[in-house]
N, C-alpha and C positions, 0 to 999 in steps of 0.2 A: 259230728258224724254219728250218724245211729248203727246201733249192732244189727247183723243181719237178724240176732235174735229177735228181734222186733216184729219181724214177719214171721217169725213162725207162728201155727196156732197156737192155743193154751188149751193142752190137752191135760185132763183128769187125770191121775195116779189111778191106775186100776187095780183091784181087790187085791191082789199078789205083791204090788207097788213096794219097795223098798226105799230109804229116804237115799241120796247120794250122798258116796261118804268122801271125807275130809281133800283127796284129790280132786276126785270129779267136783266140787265145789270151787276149788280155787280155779280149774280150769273155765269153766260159766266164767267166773268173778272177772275173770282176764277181759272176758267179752263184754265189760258191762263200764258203764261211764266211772267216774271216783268218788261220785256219793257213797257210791254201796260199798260195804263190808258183810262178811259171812259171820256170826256170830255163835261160839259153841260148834259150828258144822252142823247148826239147830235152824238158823235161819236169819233172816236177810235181815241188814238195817239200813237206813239211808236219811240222809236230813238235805233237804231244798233250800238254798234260802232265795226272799224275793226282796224289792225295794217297799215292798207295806205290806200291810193286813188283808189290804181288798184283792189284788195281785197271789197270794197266799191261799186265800179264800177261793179265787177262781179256780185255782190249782187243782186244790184239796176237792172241788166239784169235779175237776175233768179225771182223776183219779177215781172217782167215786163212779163215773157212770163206766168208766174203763172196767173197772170190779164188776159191776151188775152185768155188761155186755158178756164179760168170758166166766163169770159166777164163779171168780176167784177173789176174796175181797180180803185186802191187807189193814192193818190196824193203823190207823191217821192221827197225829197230833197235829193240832194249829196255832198259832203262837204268831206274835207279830213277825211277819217277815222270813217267817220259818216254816217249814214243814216236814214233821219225820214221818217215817214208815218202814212199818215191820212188817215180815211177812214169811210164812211157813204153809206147808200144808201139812193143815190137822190129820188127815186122813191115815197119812203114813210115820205124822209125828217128827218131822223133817223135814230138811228139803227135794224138791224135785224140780226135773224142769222147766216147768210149769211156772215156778216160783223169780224164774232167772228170764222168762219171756218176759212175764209179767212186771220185771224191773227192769229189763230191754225196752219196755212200751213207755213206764214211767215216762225214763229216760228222753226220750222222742216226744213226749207232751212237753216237757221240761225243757227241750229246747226252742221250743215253738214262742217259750217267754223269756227265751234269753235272746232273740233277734230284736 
C-alpha cells in the first residue's frame, strides 16, 4: 500500500524554510514504508534490496529520473542486490517535506518490483 504522501507534490523549501524538527519527523516516518529511518533528525536513509544487480540497477535508474523530474535528487549507492539512499535538503540543512514525498515515491517504484 502506498502513503498518500506519494501524491503530493515535491514542493521546494522556501528562503525562510526551516528543517522539521525531531517530532514532526517521526510523524512523516509513521507514514512511510520500513526501509526508512530519520537519521540525526538530519535526514533520511533507506536500503532496497532486490534478487540481482540488474533488477538493482533498473531501480537505481527509475530513482534517478524520479530525482531529475521533481529536481530533488537523493545520494544512491549500488551494490549487488542492494540499494541505499540518503536524502536531506541542503537548502535548509534538514529535513523537510519535500524529503518524506520524495521517500513516499521511492517507496511506490519499489513496490511495482516487489509484484
Amino acid at each position: 500500500m502506498s502513503s498518500p504522501l506519494a501524491d503530493e507534490p515535491v514542493e521546494p523549501a522556501g528562503d525562510d524554510a526551516e528543517p522539521l524538527d525531531g517530532d514532526e519527523c517521526a510523524d512523516h516516518l509513521d507514514e512511510l514504508g520500513d526501509a526508512w529511518e530519520v537519521v540525526d533528525d538530519h535526514h533520511l536513509e533507506a536500503s532496497y534490496g532486490f534478487p540481482d544487480f540488474e533488477t538493482a540497477l533498473a531501480f537505481t535508474n527509475d530513482v534517478g529520473e524520479l530525482a531529475e523530474e521533481e529536481w530533488h535528487h537523493p545520494d544512491i549507492s549500488l551494490s549487488w542486490g542492494e540499494v541505499g539512499v540518503e536524502m536531506w535538503s541542503h537548502e535548509v540543512g534538514g529535513l523537510t517535506r519535500a524529503d518524506f514525498v520524495m521517500a513516499a515515491r521511492m517507496d511506490r517504484l519499489y513496490a511495482d518490483y516487489e509484484e
